[in-house]
VOPAGU-2260 file (C-alpha; in pm, 1 decimal, decimal comma):
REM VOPAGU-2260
SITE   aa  ch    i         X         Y         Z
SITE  UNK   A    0    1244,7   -1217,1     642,1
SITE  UNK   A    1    1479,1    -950,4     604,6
SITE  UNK   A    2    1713,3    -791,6     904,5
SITE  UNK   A    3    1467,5    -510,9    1039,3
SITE  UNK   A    4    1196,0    -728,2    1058,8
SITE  UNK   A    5    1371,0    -969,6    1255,3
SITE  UNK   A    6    1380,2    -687,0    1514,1
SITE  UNK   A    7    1096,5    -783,8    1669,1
SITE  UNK   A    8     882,8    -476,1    1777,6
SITE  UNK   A    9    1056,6    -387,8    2085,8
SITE  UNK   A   10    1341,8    -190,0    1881,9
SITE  UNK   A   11    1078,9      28,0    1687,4
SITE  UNK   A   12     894,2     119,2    1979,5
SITE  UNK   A   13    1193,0     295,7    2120,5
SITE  UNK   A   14    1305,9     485,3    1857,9
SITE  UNK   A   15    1048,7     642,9    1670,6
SITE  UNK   A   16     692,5     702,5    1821,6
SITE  UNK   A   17     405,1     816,5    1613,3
SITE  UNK   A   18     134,4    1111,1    1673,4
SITE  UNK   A   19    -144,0     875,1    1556,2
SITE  UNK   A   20    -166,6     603,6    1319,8
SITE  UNK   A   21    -503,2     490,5    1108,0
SITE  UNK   A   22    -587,7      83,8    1075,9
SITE  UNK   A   23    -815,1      60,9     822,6
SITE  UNK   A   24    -976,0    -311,6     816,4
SITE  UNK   A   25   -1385,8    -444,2     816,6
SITE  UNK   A   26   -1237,1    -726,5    1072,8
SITE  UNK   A   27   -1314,4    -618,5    1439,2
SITE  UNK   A   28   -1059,4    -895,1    1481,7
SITE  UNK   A   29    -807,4    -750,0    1276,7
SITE  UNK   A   30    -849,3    -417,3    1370,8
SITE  UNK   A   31    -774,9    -560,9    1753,3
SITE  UNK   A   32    -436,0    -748,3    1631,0
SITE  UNK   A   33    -239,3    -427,6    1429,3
SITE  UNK   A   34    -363,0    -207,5    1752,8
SITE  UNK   A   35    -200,0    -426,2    1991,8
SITE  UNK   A   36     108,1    -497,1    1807,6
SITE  UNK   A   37     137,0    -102,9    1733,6
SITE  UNK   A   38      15,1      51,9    2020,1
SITE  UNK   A   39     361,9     119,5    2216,1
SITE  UNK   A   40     443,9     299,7    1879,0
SITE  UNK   A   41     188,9     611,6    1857,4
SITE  UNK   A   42       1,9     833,3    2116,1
SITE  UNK   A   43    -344,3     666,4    1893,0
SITE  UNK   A   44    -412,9     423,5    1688,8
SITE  UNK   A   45    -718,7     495,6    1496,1
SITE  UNK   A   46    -962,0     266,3    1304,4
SITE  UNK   A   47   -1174,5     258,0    1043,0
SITE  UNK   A   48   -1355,7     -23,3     931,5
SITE  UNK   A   49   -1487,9      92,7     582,9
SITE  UNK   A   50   -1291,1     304,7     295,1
SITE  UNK   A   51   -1528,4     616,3     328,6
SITE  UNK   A   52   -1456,3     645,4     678,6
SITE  UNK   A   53   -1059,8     561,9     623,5
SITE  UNK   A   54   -1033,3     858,4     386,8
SITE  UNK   A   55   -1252,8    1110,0     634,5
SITE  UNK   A   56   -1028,0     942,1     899,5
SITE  UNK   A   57    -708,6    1009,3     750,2
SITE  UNK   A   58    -800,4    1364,8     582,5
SITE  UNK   A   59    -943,6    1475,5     933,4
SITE  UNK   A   60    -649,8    1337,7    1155,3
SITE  UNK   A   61    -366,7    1358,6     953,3
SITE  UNK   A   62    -245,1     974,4    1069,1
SITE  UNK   A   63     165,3     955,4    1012,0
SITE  UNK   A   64      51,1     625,7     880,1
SITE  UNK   A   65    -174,7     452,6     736,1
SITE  UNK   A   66    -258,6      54,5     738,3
SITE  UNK   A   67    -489,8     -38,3     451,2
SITE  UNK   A   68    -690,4    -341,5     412,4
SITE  UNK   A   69    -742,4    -413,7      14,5
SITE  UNK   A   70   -1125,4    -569,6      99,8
SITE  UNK   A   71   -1262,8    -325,7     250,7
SITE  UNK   A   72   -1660,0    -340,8     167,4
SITE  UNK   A   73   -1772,9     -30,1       6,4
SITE  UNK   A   74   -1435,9     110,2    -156,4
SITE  UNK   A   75   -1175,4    -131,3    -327,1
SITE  UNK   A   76    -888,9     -63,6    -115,9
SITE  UNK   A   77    -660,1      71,4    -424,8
SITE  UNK   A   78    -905,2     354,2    -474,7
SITE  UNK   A   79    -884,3     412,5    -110,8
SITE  UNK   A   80    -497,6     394,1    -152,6
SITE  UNK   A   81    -522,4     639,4    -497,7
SITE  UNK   A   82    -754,4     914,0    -304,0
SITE  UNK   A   83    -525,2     947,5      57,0
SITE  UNK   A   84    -187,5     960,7    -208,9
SITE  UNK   A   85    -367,0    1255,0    -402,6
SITE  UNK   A   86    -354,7    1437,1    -131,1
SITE  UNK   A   87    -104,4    1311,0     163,2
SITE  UNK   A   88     273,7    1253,0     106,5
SITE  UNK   A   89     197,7     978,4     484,7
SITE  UNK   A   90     349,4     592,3     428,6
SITE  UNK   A   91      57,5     422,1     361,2
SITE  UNK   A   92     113,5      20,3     431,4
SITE  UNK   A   93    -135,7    -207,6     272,0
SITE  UNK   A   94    -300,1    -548,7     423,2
SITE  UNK   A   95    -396,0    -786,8     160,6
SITE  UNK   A   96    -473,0   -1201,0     152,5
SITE  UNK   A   97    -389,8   -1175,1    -223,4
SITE  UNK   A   98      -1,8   -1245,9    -331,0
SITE  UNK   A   99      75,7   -1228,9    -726,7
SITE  UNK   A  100     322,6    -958,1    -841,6
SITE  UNK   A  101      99,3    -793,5   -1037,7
SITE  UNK   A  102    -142,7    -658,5    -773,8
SITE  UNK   A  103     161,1    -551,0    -589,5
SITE  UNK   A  104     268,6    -379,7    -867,5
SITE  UNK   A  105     -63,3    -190,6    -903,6
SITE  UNK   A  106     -75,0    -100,2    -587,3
SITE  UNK   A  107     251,8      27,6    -538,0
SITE  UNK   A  108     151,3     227,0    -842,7
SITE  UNK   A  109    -106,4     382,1    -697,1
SITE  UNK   A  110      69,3     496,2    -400,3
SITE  UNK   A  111     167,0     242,3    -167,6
SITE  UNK   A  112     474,0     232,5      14,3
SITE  UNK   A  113     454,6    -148,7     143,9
SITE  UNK   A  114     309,0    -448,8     138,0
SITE  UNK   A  115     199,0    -680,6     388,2
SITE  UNK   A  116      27,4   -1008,3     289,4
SITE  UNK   A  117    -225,6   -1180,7     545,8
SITE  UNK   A  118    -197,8   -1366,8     799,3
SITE  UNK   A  119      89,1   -1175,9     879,1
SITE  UNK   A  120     328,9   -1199,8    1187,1
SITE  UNK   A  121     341,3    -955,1    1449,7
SITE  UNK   A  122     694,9    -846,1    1445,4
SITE  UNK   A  123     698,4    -843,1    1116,1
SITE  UNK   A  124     400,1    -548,9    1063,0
SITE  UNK   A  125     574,4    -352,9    1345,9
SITE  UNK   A  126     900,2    -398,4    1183,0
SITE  UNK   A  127     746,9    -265,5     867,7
SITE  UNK   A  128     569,2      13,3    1005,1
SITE  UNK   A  129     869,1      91,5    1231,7
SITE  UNK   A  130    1083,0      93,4     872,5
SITE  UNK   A  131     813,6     369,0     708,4
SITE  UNK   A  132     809,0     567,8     980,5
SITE  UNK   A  133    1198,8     575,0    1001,8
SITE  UNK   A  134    1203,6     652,4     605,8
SITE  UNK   A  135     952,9     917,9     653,3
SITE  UNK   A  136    1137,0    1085,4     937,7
SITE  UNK   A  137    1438,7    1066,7     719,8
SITE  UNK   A  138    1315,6    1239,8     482,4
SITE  UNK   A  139    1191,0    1528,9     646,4
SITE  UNK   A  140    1515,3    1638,6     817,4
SITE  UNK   A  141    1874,6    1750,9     667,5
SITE  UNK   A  142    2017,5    1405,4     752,0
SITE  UNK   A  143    1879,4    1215,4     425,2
SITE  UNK   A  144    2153,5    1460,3     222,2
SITE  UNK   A  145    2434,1    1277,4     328,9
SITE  UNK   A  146    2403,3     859,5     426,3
SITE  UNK   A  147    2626,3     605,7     483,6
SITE  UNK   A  148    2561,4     257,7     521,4
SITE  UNK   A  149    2903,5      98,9     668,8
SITE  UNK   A  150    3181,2     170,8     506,7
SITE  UNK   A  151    2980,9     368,1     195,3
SITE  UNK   A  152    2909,5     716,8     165,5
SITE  UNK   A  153    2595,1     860,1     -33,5
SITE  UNK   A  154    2633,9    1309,2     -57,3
SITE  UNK   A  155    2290,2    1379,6    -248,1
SITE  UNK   A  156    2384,3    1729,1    -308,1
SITE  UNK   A  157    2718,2    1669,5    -409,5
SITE  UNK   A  158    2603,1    1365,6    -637,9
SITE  UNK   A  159    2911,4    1163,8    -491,2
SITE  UNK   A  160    2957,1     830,0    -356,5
SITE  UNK   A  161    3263,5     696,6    -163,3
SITE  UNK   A  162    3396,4     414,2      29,6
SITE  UNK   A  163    3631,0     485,3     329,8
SITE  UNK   A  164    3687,0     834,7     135,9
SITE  UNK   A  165    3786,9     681,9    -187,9
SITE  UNK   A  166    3527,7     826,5    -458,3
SITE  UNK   A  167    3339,8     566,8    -693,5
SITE  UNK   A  168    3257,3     681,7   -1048,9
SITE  UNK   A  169    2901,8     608,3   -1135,1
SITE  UNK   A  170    2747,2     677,7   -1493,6
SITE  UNK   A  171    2500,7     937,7   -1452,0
SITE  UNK   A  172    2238,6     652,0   -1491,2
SITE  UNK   A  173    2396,7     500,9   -1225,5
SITE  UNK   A  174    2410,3     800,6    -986,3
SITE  UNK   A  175    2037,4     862,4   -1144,4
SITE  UNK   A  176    1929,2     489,4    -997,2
SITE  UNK   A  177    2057,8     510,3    -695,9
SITE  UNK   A  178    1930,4     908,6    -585,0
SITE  UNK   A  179    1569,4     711,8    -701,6
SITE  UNK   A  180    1629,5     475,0    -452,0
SITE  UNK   A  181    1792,8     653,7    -189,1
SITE  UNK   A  182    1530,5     883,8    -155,9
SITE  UNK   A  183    1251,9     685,0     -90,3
SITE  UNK   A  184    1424,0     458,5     155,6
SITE  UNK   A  185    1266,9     188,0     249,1
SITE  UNK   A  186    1002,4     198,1     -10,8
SITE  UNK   A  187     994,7     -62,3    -332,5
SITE  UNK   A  188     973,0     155,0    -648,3
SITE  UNK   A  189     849,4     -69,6    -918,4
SITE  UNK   A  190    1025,0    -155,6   -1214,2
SITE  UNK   A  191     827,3     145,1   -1409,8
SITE  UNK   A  192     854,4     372,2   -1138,9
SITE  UNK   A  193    1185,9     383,1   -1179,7
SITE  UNK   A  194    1196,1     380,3   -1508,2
SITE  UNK   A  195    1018,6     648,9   -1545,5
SITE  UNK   A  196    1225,8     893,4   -1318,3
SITE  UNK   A  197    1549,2     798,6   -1452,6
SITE  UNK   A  198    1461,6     732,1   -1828,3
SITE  UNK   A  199    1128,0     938,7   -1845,1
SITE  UNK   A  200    1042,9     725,1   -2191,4
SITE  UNK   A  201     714,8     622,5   -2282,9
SITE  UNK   A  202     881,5     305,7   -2459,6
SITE  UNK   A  203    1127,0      -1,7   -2389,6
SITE  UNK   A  204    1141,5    -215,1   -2131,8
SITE  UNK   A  205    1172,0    -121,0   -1802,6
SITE  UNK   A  206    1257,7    -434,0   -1635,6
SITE  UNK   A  207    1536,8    -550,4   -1896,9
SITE  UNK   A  208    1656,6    -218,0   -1887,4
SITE  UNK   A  209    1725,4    -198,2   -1477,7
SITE  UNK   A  210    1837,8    -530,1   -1479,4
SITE  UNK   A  211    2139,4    -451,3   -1665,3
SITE  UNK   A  212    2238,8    -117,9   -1484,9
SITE  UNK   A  213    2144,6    -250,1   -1130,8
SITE  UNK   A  214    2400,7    -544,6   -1160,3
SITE  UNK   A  215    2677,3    -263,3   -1266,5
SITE  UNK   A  216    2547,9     -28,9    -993,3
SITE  UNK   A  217    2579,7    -303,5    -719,9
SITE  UNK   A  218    2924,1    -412,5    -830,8
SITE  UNK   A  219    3023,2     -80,6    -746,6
SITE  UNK   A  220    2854,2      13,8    -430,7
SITE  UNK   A  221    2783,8    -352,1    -268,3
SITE  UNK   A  222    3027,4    -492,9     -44,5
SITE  UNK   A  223    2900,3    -847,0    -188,3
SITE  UNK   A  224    2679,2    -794,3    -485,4
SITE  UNK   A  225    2600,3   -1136,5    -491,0
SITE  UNK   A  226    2396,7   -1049,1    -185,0
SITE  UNK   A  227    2325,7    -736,2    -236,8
SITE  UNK   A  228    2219,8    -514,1     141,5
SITE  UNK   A  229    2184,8    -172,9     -14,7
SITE  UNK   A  230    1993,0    -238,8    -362,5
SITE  UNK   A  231    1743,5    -507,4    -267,2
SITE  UNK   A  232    1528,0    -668,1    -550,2
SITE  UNK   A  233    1115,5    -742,1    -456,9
SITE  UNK   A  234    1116,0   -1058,6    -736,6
SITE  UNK   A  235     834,7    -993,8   -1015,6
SITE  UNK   A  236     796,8    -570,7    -874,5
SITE  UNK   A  237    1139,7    -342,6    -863,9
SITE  UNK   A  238    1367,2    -280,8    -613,4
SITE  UNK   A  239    1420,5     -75,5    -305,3
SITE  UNK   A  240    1714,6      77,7     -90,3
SITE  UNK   A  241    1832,7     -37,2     253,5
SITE  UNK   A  242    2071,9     181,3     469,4
């Protein structure tokens, strides 16, 4: 478990509270469980228990978030996930029992920011949801320009990073891999994803590829690449940035 989710839910709850957020899950019992854990984060916690009413749901209330269950009995989550993306830019966090890399894969794909695998903890959901609704925020204000994480500085607009004011030359495929990143916080872009927005190549191999410009990008910008805190790898899917 990584550092934010070993917040607990007390920290989220006091920072950022949602409008309303939408569980969408055909377990009463499940349903019950995210509501509790969540409810000291939004003014409502909404529910649906099949996919038709999730997407009425969400296009009605406008949820700043959405929790998706993958088995949900009329619509295969993932099409569920695919119709609220056309549409809504919200975090969408899905609930699944499955685990393999590939399904993650799809689903970030198809518009998922995060993935949550049942049974799941308590802490670690809010944590989660807490973390999407931070990156969301972010991203709607000026602040997401210029971030710093310790002693590193990231100016979007000036394409420029720096540690303790000292600049640090990255390759424009560098600089082009991290601005991917760094502006989805939070979120794990898969290995194509990325590709795609850097590279924008119907051909090679996306994984091999990042591999090898990752490790250079971290040498530069991690404090211990080894363990890298800003450029964090989701084995078998991509990677994702932590500030």
């Amino acid at each position: 478990m990584n550092d934010t989710a070993r917040q607990g839910p007390a920290s989220p709850s006091q920072s950022i509270r949602a409008r309303a957020l939408l569980v969408a899950d055909d377990e009463p019992q499940i349903r019950l469980a995210v509501r509790t854990t969540l409810q000291e984060m939004a003014d409502r916690v909404l529910e649906a228990a099949t996919g038709a009413e999730a997407m009425k749901v969400a296009a009605a209330e406008e949820p700043d978030l959405v929790i998706l269950d993958l088995g949900l009995p009329d619509v295969p989550g993932i099409d569920v996930c695919r119709a609220i993306r056309r549409w809504a830019t919200m975090p969408i966090v899905v609930l699944s029992a499955r685990h393999s890399e590939q399904e993650k894969v799809l689903l970030l794909d198809a518009g998922a920011d995060d993935y949550v695998t049942k049974p799941f903890g308590t802490e670690e959901l809010a944590a989660r949801v807490h973390a999407q609704l931070r990156r969301a925020r972010l991203q709607g204000t000026p602040t997401t320009t210029l971030l710093s994480v310790g002693d590193l500085s990231i100016d979007l607009p000036k394409r420029a990073v720096s540690r303790c004011g000292s600049p640090i030359h990255l390759t424009p495929t560098e600089w082009s891999i991290l601005a991917t990143l760094v502006g989805r916080l939070g979120r794990t872009l898969t290995h194509r994803q990325i590709y795609d927005a850097v590279w924008g190549r119907p051909f090679g191999n996306p994984q091999q590829y990042l591999r090898v410009y990752v490790t250079n990008l971290r040498r530069k910008i991690e404090a211990d690449p080894a363990q890298p805190r800003i450029i964090v790898t989701e084995p078998g899917v991509g990677y994702r940035a932590e500030l």
